[in-house]
ZAMARGU-4260 file (C-alpha; in steps of 0.2 Angstrom, whole numbers, plus 5000, padded with zeros to 4 digits):
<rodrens>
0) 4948/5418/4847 | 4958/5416/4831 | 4964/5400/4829 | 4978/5396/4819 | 4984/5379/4813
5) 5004/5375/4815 | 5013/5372/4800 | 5021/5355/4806 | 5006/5348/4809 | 4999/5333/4799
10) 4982/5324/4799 | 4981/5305/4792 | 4965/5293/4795 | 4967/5277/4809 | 4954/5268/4808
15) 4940/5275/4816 | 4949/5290/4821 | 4961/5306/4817 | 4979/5307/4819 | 4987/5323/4822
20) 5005/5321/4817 | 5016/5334/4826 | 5032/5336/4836 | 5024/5332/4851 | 5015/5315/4854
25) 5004/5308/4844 | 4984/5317/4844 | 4969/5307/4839 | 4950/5314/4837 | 4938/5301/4838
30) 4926/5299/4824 | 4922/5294/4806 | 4919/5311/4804 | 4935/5319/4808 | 4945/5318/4793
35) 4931/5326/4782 | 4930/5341/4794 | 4948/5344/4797 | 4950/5344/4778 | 4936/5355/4774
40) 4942/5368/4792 | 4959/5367/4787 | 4961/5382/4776 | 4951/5393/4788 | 4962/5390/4803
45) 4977/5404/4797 | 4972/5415/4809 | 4963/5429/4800 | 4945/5420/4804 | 4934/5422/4822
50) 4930/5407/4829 | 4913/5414/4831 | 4911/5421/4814 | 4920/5405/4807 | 4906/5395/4814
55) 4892/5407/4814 | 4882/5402/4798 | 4883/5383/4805 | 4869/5372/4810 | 4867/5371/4829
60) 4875/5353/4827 | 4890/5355/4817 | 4893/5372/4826 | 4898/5363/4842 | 4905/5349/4833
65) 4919/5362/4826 | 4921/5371/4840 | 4926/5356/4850 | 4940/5349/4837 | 4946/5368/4836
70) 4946/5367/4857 | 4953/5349/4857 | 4967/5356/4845 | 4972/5373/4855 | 4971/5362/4871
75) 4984/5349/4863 | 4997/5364/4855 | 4991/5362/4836 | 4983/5379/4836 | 4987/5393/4843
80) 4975/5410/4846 | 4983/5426/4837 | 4970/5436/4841 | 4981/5446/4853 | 4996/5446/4841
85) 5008/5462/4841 | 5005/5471/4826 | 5020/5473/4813 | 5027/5483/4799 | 5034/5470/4787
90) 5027/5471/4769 | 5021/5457/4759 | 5040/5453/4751 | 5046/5451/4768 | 5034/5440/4773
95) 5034/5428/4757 | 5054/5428/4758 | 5057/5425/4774 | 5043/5413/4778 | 5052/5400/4783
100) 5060/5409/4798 | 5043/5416/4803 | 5034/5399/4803 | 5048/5393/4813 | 5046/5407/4827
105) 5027/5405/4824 | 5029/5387/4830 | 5035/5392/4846 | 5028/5410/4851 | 5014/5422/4847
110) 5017/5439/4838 | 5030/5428/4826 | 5031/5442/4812 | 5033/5454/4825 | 5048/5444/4833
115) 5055/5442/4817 | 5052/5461/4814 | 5063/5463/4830 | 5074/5451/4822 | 5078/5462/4804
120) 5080/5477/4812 | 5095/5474/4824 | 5112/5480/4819 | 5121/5465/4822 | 5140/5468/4822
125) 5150/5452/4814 | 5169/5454/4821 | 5182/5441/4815 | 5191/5434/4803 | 5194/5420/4788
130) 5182/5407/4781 | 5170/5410/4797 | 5167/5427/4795 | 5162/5425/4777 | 5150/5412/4781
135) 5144/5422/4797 | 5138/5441/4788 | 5133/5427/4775 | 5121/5419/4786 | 5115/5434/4795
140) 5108/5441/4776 | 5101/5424/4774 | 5092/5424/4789 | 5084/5441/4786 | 5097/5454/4795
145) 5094/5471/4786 | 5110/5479/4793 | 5126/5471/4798 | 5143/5476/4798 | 5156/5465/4796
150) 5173/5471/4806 | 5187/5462/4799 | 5205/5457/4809 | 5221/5454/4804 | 5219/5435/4813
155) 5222/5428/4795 | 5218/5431/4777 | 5199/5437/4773 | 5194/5434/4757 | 5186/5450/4755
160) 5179/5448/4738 | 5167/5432/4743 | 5163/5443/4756 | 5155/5456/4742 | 5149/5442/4732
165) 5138/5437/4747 | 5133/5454/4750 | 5128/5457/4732 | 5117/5441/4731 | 5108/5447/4745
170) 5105/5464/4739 | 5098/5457/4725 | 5084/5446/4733 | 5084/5460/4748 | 5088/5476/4742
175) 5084/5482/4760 | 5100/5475/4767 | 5117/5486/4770 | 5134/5481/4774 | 5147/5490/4782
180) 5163/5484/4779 | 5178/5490/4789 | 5194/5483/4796 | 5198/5481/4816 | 5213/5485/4824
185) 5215/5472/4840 | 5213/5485/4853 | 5203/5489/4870 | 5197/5505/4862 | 5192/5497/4844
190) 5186/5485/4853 | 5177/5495/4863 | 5167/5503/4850 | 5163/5489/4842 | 5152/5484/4855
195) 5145/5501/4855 | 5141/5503/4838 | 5125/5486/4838 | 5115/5479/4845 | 5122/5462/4846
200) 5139/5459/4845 | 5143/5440/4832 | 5163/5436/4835 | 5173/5419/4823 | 5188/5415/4816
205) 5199/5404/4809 | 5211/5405/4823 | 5210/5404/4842 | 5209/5422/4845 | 5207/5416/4865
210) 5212/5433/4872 | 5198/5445/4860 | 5187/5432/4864 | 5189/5436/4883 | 5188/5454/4882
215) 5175/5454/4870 | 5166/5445/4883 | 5171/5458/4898 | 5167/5473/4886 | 5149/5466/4884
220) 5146/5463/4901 | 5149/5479/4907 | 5139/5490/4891 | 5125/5475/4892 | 5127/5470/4874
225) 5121/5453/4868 | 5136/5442/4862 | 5139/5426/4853 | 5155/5418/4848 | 5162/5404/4839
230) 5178/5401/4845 | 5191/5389/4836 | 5202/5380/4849 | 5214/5367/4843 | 5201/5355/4834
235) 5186/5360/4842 | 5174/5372/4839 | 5163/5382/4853 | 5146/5392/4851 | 5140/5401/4862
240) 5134/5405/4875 | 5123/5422/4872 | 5133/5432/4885 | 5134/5451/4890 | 5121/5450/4902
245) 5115/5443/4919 | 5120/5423/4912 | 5136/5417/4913 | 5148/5423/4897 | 5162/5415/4889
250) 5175/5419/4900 | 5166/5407/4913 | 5164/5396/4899 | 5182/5394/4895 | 5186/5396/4913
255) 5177/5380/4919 | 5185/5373/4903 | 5203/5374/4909 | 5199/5368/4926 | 5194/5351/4919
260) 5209/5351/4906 | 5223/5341/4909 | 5238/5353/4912 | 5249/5361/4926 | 5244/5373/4940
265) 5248/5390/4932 | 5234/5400/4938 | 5226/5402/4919 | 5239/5406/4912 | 5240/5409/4892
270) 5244/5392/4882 | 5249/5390/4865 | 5235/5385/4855 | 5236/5374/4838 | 5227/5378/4821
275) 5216/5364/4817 | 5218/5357/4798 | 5199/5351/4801 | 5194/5370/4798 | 5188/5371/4780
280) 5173/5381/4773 | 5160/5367/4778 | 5166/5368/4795 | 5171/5386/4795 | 5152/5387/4790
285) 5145/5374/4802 | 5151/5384/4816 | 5146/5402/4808 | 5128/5396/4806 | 5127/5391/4825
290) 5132/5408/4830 | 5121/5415/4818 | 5106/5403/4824 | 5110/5407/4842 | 5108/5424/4836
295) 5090/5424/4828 | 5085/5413/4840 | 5090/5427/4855 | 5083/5442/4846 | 5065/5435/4842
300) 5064/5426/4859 | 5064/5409/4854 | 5080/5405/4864 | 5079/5395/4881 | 5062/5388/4876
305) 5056/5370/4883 | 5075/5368/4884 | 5087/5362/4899 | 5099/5371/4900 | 5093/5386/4890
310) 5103/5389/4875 | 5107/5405/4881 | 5114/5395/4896 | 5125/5383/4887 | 5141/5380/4875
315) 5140/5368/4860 | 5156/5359/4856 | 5159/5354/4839 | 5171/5342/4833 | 5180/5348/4817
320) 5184/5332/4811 | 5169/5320/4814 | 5157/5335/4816 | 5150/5327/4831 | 5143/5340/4841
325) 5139/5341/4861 | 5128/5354/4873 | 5135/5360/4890 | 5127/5371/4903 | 5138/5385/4908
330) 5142/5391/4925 | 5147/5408/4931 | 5166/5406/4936 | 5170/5419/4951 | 5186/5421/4942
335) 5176/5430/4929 | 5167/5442/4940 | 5174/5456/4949 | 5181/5453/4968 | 5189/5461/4983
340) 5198/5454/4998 | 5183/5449/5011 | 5178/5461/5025 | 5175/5456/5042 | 5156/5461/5038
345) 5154/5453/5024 | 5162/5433/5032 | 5149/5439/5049 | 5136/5440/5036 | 5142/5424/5028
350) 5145/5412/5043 | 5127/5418/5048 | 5120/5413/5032 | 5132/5394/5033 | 5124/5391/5052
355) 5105/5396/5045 | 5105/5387/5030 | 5093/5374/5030 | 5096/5356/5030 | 5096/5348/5013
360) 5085/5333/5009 | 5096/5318/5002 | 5086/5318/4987 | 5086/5338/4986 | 5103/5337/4986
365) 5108/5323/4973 | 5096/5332/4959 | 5104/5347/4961 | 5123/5340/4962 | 5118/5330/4949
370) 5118/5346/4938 | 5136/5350/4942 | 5142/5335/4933 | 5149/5338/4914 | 5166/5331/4908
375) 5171/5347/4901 | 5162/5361/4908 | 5158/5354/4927 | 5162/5358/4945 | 5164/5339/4944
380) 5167/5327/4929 | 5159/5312/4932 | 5153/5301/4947 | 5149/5282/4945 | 5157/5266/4949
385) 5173/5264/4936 | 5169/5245/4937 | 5175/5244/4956 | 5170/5228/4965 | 5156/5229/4974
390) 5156/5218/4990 | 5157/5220/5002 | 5154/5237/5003 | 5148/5249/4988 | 5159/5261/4982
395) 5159/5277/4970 | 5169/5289/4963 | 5170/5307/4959 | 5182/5317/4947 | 5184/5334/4954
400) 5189/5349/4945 | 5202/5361/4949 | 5194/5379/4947 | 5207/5390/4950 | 5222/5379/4944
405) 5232/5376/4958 | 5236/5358/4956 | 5247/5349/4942 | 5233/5339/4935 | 5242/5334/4919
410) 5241/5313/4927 | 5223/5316/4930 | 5212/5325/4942 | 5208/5324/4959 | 5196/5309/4964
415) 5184/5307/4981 | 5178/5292/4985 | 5163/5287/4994 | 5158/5269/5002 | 5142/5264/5010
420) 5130/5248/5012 | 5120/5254/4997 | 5123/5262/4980 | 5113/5277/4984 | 5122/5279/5002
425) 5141/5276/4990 | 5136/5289/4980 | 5131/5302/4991 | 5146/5298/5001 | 5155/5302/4986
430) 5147/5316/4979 | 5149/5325/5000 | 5166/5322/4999 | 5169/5330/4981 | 5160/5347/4987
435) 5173/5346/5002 | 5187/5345/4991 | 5182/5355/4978 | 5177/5369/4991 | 5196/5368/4997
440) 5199/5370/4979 | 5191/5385/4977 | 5203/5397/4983 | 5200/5415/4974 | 5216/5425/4980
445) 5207/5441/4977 | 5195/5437/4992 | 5208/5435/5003 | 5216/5448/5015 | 5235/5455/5014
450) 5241/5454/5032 | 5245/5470/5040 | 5261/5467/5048 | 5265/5467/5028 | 5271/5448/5027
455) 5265/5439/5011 | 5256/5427/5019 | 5238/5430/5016 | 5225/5428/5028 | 5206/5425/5030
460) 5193/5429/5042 | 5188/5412/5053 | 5175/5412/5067 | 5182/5406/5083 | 5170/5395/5090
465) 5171/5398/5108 | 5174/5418/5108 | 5160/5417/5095 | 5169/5432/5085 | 5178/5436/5068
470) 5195/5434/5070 | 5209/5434/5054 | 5220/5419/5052 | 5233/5411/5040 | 5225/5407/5025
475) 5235/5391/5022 | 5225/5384/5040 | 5209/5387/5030 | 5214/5381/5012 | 5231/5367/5018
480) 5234/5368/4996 | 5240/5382/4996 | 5253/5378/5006 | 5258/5365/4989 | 5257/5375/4976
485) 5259/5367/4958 | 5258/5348/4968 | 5251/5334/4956 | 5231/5331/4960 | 5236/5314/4964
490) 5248/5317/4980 | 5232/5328/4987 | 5224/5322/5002 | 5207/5325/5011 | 5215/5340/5025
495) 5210/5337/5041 | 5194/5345/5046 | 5188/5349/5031 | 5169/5343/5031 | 5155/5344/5019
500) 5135/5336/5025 | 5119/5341/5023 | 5119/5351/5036 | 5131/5365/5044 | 5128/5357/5061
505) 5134/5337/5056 | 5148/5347/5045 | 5157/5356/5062 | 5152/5341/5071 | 5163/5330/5058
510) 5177/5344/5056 | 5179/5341/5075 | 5179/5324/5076 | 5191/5324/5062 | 5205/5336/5075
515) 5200/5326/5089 | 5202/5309/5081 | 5221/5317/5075 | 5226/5325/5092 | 5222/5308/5102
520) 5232/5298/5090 | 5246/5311/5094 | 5248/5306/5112 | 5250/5289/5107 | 5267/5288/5106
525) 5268/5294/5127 | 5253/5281/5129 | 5261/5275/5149 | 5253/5255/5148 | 5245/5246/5134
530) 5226/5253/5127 | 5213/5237/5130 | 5207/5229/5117 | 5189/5231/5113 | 5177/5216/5111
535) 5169/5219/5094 | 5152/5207/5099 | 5149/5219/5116 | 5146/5234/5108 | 5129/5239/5103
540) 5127/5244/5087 | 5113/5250/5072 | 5108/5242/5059 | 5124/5249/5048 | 5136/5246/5062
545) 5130/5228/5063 | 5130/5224/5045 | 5148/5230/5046 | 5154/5220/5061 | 5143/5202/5050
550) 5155/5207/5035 | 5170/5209/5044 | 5166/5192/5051 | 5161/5182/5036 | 5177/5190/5025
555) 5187/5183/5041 | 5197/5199/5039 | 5209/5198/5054 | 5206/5214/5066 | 5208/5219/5082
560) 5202/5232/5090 | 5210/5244/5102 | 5200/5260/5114 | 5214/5274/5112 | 5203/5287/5119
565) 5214/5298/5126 | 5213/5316/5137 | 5200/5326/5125 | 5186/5309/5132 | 5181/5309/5114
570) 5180/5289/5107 | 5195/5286/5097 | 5198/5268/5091 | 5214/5260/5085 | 5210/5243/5072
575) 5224/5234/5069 | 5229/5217/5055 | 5243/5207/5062 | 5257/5217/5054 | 5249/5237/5054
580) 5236/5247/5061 | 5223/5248/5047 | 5215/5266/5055 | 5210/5277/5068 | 5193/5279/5070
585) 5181/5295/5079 | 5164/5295/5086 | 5154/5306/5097 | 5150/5289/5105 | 5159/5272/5104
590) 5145/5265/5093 | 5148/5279/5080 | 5168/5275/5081 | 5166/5258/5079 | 5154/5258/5062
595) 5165/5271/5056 | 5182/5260/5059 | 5174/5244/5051 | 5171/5253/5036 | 5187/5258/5034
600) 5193/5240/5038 | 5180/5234/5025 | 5187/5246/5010 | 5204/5243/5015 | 5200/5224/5012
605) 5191/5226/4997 | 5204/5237/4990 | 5218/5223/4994 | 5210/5209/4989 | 5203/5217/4973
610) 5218/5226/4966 | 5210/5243/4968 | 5226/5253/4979 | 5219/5270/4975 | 5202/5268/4985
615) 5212/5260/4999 | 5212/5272/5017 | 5229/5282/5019 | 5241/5273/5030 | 5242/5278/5047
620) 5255/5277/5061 | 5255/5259/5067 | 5249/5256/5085 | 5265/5248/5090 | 5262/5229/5098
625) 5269/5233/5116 | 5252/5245/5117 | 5242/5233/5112 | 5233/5227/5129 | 5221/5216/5133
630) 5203/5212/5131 | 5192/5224/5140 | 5173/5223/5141 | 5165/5242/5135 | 5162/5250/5152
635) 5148/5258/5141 | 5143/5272/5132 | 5158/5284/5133 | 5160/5302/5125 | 5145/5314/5122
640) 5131/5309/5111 | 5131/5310/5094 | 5114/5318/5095 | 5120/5332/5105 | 5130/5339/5089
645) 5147/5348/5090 | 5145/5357/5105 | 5151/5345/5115 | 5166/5340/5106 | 5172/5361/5104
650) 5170/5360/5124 | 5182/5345/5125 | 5195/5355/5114 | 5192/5372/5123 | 5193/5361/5139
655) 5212/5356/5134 | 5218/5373/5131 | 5214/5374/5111 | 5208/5388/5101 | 5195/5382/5089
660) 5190/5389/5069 | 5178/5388/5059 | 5179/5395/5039 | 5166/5390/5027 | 5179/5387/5013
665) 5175/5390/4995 | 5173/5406/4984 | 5163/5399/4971 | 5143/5405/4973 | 5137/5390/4962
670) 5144/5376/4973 | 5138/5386/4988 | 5121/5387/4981 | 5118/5368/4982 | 5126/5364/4998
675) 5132/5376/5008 | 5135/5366/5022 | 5154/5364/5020 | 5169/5370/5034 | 5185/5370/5036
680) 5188/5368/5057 | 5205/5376/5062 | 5212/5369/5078 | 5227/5376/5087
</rodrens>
């Protein structure tokens, strides 16, 4: 072992004992003792010194008593053994002058001068314009780049001269470096070789170049270059991420950027774009030195280090005029990847994979929804309570974003909400219902299939459930929002038998009940005699059903309850105030319909008394009085079990002559990741 001390750490005497002051928390070696040894074994812990010839002239005693406090040290991070370092080429003026950078890699990896070593001799390509680009070649020198070459566009003025001033300066202290200063026409095949001529491609300026920024981002990709940028958006500032390889580049960046921005549904359309008067050369320099640390951080290794997200996985945003500055992991849009319509192998392969996924844990499943959430950069914006009332149910919220564009969010995006007897149970209500409606939303029309009959309706590929086959469909039956293109998020509602749960079994189970619960409300309106009324206290329900009915009772929330089941023999349940029909209400048994119903009943009260219209249950058809009946006793459980899953319920519907679909819905792989569990069932 060769043990070598960090440079950040510190030793000061307490009381009896050693404290090691470091990053990390605080180290203490018991023992008047200590402080005299560590002072007197300090200068040989630098990494040139055996621990066996270091304490091989010791006494027996004092030789263990060292090699404990340098054990106790490499256990707790403060020393590190560099006896298995990578050997380097740097000569003693690169060492002394660049110092500071190795100690900092040396802090966090082994082989630091080697990193560092890797570090000076990549060509890194600086491409850009104005005040940044200066500041950006002129960080590179300072950080120890031995060859850059700066590639200047016609964005905005370059103060070319500051430019050579820097580069003389750096020459002088460094006369290894080089320069290569050259001007860039904007075109694919400049652009083009400008990623081929470095290794890692560095890309500013003062104005929002949004369109070199993208293809930049598409060139690296495909060649595997290593690309950072600082792009200048209005008054905002993003860095990162390092893109051009298997992580998510800036195109998804911006991408998932847009799809929480208020604006219209355009399908990322180009939109004008401000110049910030926050952009000066202290912020044109701020945002050239995070590009340039995201840079030496990528090249020696030190990126992604004891980090969540890994910088290499994430965007800072910095805020021209206060300077605040926020971190934000980054997701691979599909929009940025390459895509073709869907074969009918490739949905075969899919709905296999949507029926075998395993079930998700409850907690599984809100850590890793959890990491979806970001107010700019997220599959969803925010979930919490957005001081609701909460008796007597709980509610939450999600904020949804719109991936591909398709709804006018300009008055806001769209919003799921979630109720249940508990925050947790709110929450998870919540967050099932935004993966539905975000899945809806996710509507790539590359993936989808131009019909042959040369219509320009698109289609998908759906499974119909009781041939158990592939079969192609309107797409508008699998994603209803593309059948209201451009309408404001806030007229969008939940389409009927659209169903996300933990599992794919409960999700086609609720997609069903969903078409069975609308198809029996249909025939209402031929209903021949009054539907009975349902005695709330005779029917046996859970613990959750019970605590529903209690509520209901103690709000003295006037409701009636009328058994509509109609041909399909699936539970369908009419509660009715004085003047309306509050809901309809499914169940794979009459239990199941009647907890379901009181919830509704319960929000649909707590959204009236409370002011809160926007969590309220859509309105429904009202159950007109003449087919209100009387009170009936349940004759008892009626419909199939809710244990025995959606089979049962696809029989009834096949059994009354319909053809029944099932698409998992969504086009986006990062969603599906989490839950895959989400379907769209067609019924016709």
């Amino acid at each position: 072992m060769k043990p070598k001390l960090k440079p950040d750490v510190y030793w000061v005497p307490r009381g009896d004992s050693l404290a090691f002051v470091h990053t990390g928390d605080l180290f203490t070696v018991k023992g008047r003792t200590a402080l005299p040894l560590m002072d007197r074994l300090a200068p040989y812990l630098d990494g040139n010194v055996e621990l066996d010839e270091l304490v091989g002239g010791l006494p027996e005693a004092k030789r263990e008593m060292v090699r404990a406090l340098v054990t106790a040290l490499a256990d707790a991070g403060l020393v590190k053994d560099v006896q298995h370092d990578e050997p380097h080429q740097l000569g003693p003026a690169e060492l002394d002058r660049y110092a500071a950078e190795i100690a900092y890699i040396d802090h966090h990896l082994s082989s630091a001068a080697r990193r560092f070593q890797d570090h000076r001799n990549a060509h890194v390509v600086c491409v850009g314009a104005g005040l940044g680009l200066n500041a950006l070649v002129h960080a590179c020198l300072r950080s120890g780049v031995a060859e850059v070459t700066a590639l200047v566009t016609a964005d905005c003025p370059t103060d070319t001269e500051r430019l050579a001033t820097y580069v003389r300066a750096a020459q002088r202290d460094d006369p290894a470096q080089r320069v290569h200063q050259r001007s860039l026409v904007d075109t694919p095949e400049a652009l083009l070789a400008a990623v081929e001529l470095g290794d890692v491609v560095l890309h500013v300026s003062d104005r929002p170049v949004l369109r070199r920024a993208r293809d930049l981002d598409r060139l690296c990709r495909l060649l595997g270059r290593p690309l950072i940028q600082g792009i200048v958006v209005a008054d905002e500032a993003w860095t990162g991420p390092v893109a051009g390889t298997d992580r998510p580049g800036w195109e998804s960046a911006w991408l998932r950027v847009l799809s929480n921005r208020p604006r219209a549904a355009d399908g990322f359309t180009a939109e004008p774009v401000a110049e910030s008067p926050f952009l000066a050369g202290p912020t044109a320099a701020i945002v050239a030195n995070r590009v340039a640390f995201l840079c030496f951080r990528h090249l020696t290794g030190v990126a992604g280090l004891n980090s969540t997200p890994a910088p290499t996985e994430a965007i800072s945003l910095v805020d021209l005029e206060t300077l605040a500055t926020s971190e934000h992991r980054v997701f691979d849009h599909p929009a940025a990847q390459p895509a073709d319509p869907e074969t009918e192998g490739e949905f075969a392969d899919r709905f296999a994979a949507f029926l075998a996924a395993p079930p998700r844990r409850p907690d599984d499943f809100s850590r890793r929804a959890a990491e979806l959430f970001d107010r700019r950069l997220g599959l969803f914006q925010r979930l919490d309570e957005n001081e609701l009332t909460q008796l007597p149910l709980h509610v939450a919220e999600v904020t949804v974003a719109d991936p591909f564009t398709l709804l006018d969010t300009r008055s806001g995006h769209p919003v799921t909400v979630g109720i249940g007897d508990s925050f947790g149970a709110a929450r998870q209500s919540a967050a099932l219902r935004a993966f539905a409606l975000y899945a809806t939303l996710s509507v790539d029309a590359r993936r989808l299939t131009a019909p042959a009959d040369g219509t320009d309706e698109p289609r998908v590929f759906a499974r119909n459930l009781v041939l158990d086959k592939s079969e192609l469909i309107d797409a508008v039956l699998a994603y209803p929002v593309l059948g209201t293109p451009g309408a404001p998020a806030g007229d969008l509602r939940h389409p009927v038998g659209l169903a996300a749960a933990t599992s794919s079994d409960e999700a086609l189970r609720r997609g069903l009940l969903d078409h069975c619960r609308e198809l029996t409300v249909a025939e209402i309106a031929a209903a021949p005699a009054p539907f009975p009324e349902l005695p709330l206290a005779d029917v046996d329900l859970d613990e959750e059903g019970g605590r529903y009915r209690d509520a209901v009772a103690t709000a003295r929330v006037p409701v009636r309850v009328y058994d509509v089941t109609g041909g399909l023999g699936v539970p369908v349940l009419a509660f009715c105030g004085p003047d309306s029909t509050i809901c309809y209400a499914a169940g794979s048994d009459l239990a199941e319909a009647v907890t379901t119903g009181l919830a509704q009943v319960l929000l649909s009260y707590q959204a009236d008394v409370n002011g809160h219209a926007g969590i309220a249950p859509p309105a429904v058809a009202n159950l007109r009085p003449e087919l209100r009946g009387q009170p009936t006793a349940p004759a008892g459980p009626s419909g199939p079990a809710e244990a025995d899953g959606w089979r049962p319920l696809l029989g009834a519907l096949h059994g009354a002559g319909y053809h029944v679909y099932a698409v998992p819905v969504g086009h986006d792989p990062v969603a599906r990741a989490v839950l895959p569990s989400v379907v769209q069932v067609v019924v016709q």
